[in-house]
N, C-alpha and C positions, 0 to 999 in steps of 0.2 A: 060650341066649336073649340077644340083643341086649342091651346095656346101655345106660340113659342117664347121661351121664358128671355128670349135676346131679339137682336135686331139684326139685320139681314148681311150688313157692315160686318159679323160678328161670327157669321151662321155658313157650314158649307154643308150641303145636300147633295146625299147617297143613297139611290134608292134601287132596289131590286127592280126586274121590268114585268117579269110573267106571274099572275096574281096580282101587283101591287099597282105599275104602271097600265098595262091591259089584262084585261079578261081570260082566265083558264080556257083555254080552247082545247078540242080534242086530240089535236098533233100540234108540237114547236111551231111546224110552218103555216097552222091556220090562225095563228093570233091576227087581231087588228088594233090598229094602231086608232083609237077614238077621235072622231073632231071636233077639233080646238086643243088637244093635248098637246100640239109639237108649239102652239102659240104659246099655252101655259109657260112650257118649260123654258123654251128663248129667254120670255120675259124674268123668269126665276132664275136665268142662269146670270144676264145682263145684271139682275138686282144684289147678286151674290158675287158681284166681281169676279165671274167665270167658275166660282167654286162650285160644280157640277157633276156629280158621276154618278154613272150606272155598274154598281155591283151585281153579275148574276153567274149563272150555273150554265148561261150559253154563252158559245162562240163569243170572241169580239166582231165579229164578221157580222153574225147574224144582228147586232146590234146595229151596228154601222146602216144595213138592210133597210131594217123598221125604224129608226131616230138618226136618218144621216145628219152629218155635222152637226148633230142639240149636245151631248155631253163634252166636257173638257175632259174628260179620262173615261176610262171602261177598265173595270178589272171582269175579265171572264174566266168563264169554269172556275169560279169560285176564287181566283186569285190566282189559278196557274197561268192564265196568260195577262199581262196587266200592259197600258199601253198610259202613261202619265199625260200625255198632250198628245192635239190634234196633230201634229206636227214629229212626233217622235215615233221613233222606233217599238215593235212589240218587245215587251220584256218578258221571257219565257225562264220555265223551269225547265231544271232538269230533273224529270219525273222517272217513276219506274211503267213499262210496259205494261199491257195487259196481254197476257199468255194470248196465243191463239184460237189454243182449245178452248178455252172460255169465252172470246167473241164467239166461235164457232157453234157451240152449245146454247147460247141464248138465241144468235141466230135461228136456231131450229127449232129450237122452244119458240121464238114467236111465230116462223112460220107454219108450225104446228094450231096457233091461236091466232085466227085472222082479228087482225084488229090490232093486239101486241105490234111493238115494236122498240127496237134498239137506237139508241141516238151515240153511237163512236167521237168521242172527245180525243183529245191531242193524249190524254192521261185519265184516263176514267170511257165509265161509259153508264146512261140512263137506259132501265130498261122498262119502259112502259107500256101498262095495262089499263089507262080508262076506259079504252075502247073496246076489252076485254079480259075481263074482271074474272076470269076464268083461267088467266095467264099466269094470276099472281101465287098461286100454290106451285105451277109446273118453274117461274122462275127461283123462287125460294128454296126449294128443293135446289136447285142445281149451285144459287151462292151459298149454301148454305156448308155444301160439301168443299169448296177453295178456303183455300191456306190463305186468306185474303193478307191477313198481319202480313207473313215473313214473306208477301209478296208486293211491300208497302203500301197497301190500299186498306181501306175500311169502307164497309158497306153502314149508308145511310138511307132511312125511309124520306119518300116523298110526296106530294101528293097524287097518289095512285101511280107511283111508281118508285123504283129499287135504284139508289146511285153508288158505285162505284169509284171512289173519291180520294188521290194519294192521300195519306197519312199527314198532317203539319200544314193541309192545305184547308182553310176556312174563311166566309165572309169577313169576320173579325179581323182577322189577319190581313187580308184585303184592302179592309179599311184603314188600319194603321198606316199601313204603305202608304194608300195614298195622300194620307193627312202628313205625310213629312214632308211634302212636297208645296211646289208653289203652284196654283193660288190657295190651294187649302191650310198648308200649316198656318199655326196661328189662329185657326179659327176653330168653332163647337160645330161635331161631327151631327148632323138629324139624318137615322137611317130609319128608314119602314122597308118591311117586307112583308110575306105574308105564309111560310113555309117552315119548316125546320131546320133547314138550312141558313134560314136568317135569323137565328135566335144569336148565333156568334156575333151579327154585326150590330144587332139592340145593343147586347149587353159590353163589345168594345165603345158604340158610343157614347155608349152612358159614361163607362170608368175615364172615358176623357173630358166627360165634365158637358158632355152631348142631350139629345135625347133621342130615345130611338121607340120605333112602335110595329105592332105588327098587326094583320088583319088576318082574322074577325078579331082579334082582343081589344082594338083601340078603336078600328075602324067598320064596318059590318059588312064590307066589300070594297073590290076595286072602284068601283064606280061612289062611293065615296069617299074616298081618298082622293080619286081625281076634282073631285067636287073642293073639297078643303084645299087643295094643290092651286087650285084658279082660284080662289078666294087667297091665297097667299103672294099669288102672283100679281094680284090689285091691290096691294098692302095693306090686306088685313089678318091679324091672326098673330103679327110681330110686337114682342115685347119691346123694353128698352137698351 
C-alpha cells in the first residue's frame, strides 16, 4: 500500500474526478459515481480539516451534479473556472473565444462520425472519439489547420479525445491557487489523476513539498485508487 509520508493534520487532497474518482465512461454524462465513494470522501474531508478539492477539465456544475456538497472547492476546466468555498462566488477568467467556424467545423465532423462528439466549455472545447475511433484523423485534420497559438489556445491529447485549452491555463496552476487559500495553505498538496492533463498537478504537488500520483503508473486503475482512498479514510496509510 502506498504511504503518505505525513498525517492528515498536515495533508490537503486534490484529486481529478473522471479516471481517478470514477470510471472512463463512454460520454461525460454516463459516468457513475461508485458505492461507498461519497462516504469515503466526507469522511477524508472531515479528517483533513475540510482541506478537499476536485481539480478537473469539467464544468464546476457537472461536479456539483455527481459529488453534491463532498468537495470544499472545485477548480474546473482545468482552473478556468475556480470556486475556493462552498459558500463563495465562481472565480472566472477572462479567456479568449473560440471562433465559430471552428465549433462549427468539428460540429460537422462529429456529426459526420456517429458516435464523436464535442463538449463546449466556457474557454475551450473537447472533442471526443471513443465512441468513434474513426473520428480522430477527420478531427486532427481540421485542429491541425487553426492558428490555435495567436488565437490563445493550445491543443492538448487526451484520453481518446483532442482539448482545446486557453494558453497559462493548467491543473498545476490550479492547484497553486488553491493551496493559498484557507483551509489548505499551510498544508502538503496529494494530487492523483490519471491523464495528461494531470501530469501539471503531480509535478506542482510535489515542488510544494506534496506528493502526487497518477494511474496506471502508481495505481493500475480507478477502482484501486478508490480502494486505497477508503483504506485512508479509516486511518490507514498516514505517516507522522
Amino acid at each position: 500500500m502506498i504511504q503518505v509520508p505525513f498525517s492528515p493534520s498536515r495533508a490537503a487532497l486534490l484529486l481529478d474526478f473522471d479516471g481517478t474518482l470514477v470510471d472512463i465512461a463512454p460520454t461525460p454524462e454516463e459516468v457513475r459515481v461508485p458505492d461507498g465513494l461519497t462516504a469515503d470522501l466526507l469522511r477524508l474531508r472531515d479528517m483533513l480539516g475540510g482541506a478537499f478539492a476536485i481539480i478537473t477539465g469539467r464544468p464546476i456544475a457537472q461536479v456539483d451534479h455527481f459529488l453534491p456538497g463532498i468537495p470544499f472547492a472545485v477548480a474546473g476546466e482545468h482552473g478556468v473556472v475556480v470556486r475556493h468555498a462552498p459558500d463563495q462566488a465562481l472565480r472566472e477568467r477572462k479567456l479568449p473565444v473560440v471562433p465559430r467556424d471552428w465549433a462549427a467545423a468539428v460540429e460537422k465532423a462529429a456529426a459526420d462520425h456517429p458516435g464523436a462528439s464535442v463538449e463546449h466549455k466556457k474557454a475551450g472545447m473537447v472533442l471526443h472519439y471513443r465512441r468513434a475511433p474513426e473520428a480522430e484523423s477527420a478531427f486532427r485534420e481540421l485542429t491541425s489547420a487553426w492558428p490555435v497559438e495567436r488565437q490563445g489556445f493550445h491543443l492538448q491529447d487526451a484520453q481518446m479525445a483532442i482539448e482545446l485549452r486557453p494558453v497559462g491555463i493548467d491543473k498545476g496552476k490550479a492547484l497553486h491557487e488553491l493551496m493559498a487559500e484557507p483551509p489548505f495553505k499551510g498544508r502538503l498538496p496529494l494530487f492523483a489523476g490519471d491523464d495528461v492533463t494531470d501530469r501539471d498537478g503531480v509535478r506542482a504537488a510535489r515542488q510544494m513539498g506534496g506528493e502526487g500520483w497518477l494511474i496506471p503508473d502508481d495505481f493500475p486503475d480507478a477502482a484501486a485508487f478508490r480502494r486505497w482512498l477508503h483504506d485512508l479514510s479509516e486511518g490507514h496509510g498516514w505517516g507522522a
